[in-house]
C-alpha positions as CSV (number, residue, x, y, z in Angstrom):
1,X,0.0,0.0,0.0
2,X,2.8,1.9,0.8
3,X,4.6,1.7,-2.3
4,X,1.4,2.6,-4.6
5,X,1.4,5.9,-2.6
6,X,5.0,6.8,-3.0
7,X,4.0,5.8,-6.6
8,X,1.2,7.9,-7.0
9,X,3.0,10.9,-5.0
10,X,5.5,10.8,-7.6
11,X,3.3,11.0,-10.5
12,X,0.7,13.9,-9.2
13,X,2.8,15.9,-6.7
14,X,5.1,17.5,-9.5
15,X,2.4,18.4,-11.2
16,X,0.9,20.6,-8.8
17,X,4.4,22.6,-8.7
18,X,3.6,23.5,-12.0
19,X,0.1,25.5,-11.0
20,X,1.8,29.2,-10.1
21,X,4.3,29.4,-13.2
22,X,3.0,31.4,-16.2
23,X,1.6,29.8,-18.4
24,X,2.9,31.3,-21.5
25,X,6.5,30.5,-20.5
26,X,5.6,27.2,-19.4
27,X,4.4,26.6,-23.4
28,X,7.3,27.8,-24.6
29,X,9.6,24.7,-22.7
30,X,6.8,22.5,-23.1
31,X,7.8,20.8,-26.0
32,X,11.7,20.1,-25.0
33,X,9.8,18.5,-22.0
34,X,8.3,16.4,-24.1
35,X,10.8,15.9,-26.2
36,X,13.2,14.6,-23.1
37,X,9.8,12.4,-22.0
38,X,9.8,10.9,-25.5
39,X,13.4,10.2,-25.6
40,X,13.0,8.6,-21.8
41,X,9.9,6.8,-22.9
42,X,11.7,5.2,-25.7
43,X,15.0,4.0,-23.2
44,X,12.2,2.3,-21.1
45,X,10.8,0.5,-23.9
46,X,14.6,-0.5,-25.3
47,X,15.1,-1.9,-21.7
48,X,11.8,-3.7,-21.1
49,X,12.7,-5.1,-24.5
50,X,16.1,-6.5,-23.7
51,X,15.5,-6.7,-20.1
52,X,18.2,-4.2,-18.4
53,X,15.6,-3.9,-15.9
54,X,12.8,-5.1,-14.1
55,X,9.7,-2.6,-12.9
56,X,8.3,-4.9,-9.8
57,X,5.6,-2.7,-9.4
58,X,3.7,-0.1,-10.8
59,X,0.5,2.2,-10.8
60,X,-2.7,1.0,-12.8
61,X,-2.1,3.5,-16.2
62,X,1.2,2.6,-17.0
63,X,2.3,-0.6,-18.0
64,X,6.6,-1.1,-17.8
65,X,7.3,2.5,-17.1
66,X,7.8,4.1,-13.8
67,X,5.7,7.2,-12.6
68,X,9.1,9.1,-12.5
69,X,8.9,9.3,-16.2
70,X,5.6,11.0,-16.8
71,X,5.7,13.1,-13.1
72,X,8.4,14.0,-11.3
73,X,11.1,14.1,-14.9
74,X,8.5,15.5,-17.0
75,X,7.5,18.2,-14.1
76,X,11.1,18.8,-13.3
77,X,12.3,19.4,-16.9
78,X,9.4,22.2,-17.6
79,X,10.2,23.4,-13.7
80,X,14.3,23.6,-14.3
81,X,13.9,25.0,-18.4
82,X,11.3,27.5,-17.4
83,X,14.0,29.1,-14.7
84,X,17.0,28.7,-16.6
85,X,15.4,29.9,-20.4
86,X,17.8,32.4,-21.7
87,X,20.0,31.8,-19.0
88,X,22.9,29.2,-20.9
89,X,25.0,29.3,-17.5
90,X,22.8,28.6,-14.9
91,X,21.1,25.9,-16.9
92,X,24.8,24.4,-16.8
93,X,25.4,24.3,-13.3
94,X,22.2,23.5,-13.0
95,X,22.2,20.7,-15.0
């Protein structure tokens, strides 16, 4: 029970950090988001394929990929590109 809420909490809680940001900024890093998503996405599928990996356990929606992917990394990557756009520096330290 425990680990479907850590599971859970890690899919809906990053999401929620996303509510006071403007919303036109968030657009604009939207799609390299999505575009590290994608790329993630597809390294989940290469190791469910060839079996790096095993996922033990998982919420209901997603089949062999963690909630990380879709919540916290996807959340994080709009969160860290929004504060570091135009900023080339800081997004390397940061990074």
């Amino acid at each position: 029970m425990f680990n479907q809420l850590l599971l859970w909490a890690t899919f809906i809680i990053p999401w929620l950090a996303l509510i006071p940001l403007n919303k036109t900024r968030v657009k604009k890093v939207f799609p390299a988001a999505m575009y590290g998503t994608l790329i993630l996405t597809f390294v989940f599928q290469m190791a469910d394929r060839f079996e790096w990996w095993r996922i033990e356990e998982n919420i209901i929606l997603l089949t062999n990929i963690t909630s990380f992917v879709y919540g916290l990394f996807f959340a994080g990557t709009i969160i860290i590109l929004y504060f570091t756009h135009h900023h080339f520096w800081l997004y390397m330290i940061m990074n």
